[in-house]
C-alpha positions in Angstrom: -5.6 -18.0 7.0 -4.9 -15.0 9.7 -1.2 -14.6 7.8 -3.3 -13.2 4.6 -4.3 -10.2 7.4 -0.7 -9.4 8.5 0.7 -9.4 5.1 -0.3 -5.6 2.9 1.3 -6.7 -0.4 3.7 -3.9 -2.0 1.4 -3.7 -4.9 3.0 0.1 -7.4 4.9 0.5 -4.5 7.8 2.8 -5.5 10.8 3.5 -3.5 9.5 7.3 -3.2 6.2 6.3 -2.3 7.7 3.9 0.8 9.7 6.5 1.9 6.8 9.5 2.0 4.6 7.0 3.9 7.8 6.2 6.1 8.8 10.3 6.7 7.4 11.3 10.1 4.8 14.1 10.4 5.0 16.8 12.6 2.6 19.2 14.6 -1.1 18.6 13.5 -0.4 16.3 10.7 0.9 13.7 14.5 -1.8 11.1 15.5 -3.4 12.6 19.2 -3.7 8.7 21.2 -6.5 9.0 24.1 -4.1 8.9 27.2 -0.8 8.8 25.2 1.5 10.4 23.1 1.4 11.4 19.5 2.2 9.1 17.0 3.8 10.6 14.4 5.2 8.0 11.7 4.2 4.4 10.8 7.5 3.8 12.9 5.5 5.6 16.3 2.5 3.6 15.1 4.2 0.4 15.6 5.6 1.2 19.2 2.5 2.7 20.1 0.3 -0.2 19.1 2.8 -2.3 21.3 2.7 -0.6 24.1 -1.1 1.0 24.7 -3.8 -0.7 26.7 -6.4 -2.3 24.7 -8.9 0.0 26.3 -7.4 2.9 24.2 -6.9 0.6 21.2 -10.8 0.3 21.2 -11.4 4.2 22.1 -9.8 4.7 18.6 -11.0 1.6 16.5 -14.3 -0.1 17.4 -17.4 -1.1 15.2 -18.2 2.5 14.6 -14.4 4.0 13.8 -10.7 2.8 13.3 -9.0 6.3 13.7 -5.6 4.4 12.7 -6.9 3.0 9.5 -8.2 6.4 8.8 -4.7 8.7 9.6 -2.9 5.8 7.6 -5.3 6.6 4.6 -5.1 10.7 5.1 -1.9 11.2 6.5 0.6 8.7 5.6 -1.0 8.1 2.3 -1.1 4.2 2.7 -4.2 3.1 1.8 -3.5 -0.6 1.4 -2.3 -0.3 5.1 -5.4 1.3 6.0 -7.5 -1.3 4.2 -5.9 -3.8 6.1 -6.3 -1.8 9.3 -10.0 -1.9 9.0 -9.7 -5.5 8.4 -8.2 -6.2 11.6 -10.1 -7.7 14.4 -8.1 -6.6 17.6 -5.1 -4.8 18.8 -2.8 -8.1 18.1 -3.6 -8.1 14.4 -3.5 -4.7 13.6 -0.3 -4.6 15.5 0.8 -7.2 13.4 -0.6 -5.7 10.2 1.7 -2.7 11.0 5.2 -4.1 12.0 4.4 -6.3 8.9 4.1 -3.4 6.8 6.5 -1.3 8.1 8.8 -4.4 7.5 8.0 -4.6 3.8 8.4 -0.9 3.1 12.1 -0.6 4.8 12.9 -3.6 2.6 11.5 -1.6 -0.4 13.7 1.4 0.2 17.0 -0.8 1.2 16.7 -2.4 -2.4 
């Protein structure tokens, strides 16, 4: 049942479209982390998500926000990502939901 959560399906996915979510952003467009770095591309997102305490995963996503889910939506451009995002229950899963993805889009563009 939890491997429907880690799986975003590549639904009108286009080569193009996985590698503009894929292209890092720069300067304001970057992700701030409470008591990290920036996070700048789904790639950063990944390693960040790995490596941050949960106390700053739950600074940025909690009952009231998920700050990831929402930068996904209005800065990468990956809504189904963000969807899932807001789905997630915990650091672990939406850790998972992003390797997953990032996974599946690098496959897209490799094709």
């Amino acid at each position: 049942m939890l491997n429907k959560i880690f799986k975003v399906k590549v639904y009108n996915t286009t080569k193009e479209i996985a590698q503009s979510i894929l292209a890092p952003r720069s300067g304001e467009a970057c992700f701030f982390v409470f008591e990290g770095g920036p996070i700048c591309s789904l790639s950063d997102l990944v390693i960040s998500l790995n490596t941050m305490p949960s106390s700053t995963y739950l600074y940025h996503a909690n009952q009231e926000k998920n700050d990831f889910a929402n930068w996904v939506r209005n800065t990468l451009g990956d809504d189904q990502l963000a969807d899932a995002l807001k789905k997630s229950k915990n650091k672990t899963q939406a850790t998972k939901i992003c390797e997953n993805r990032f996974k599946e889009l690098k496959e897209l563009i490799n094709k």
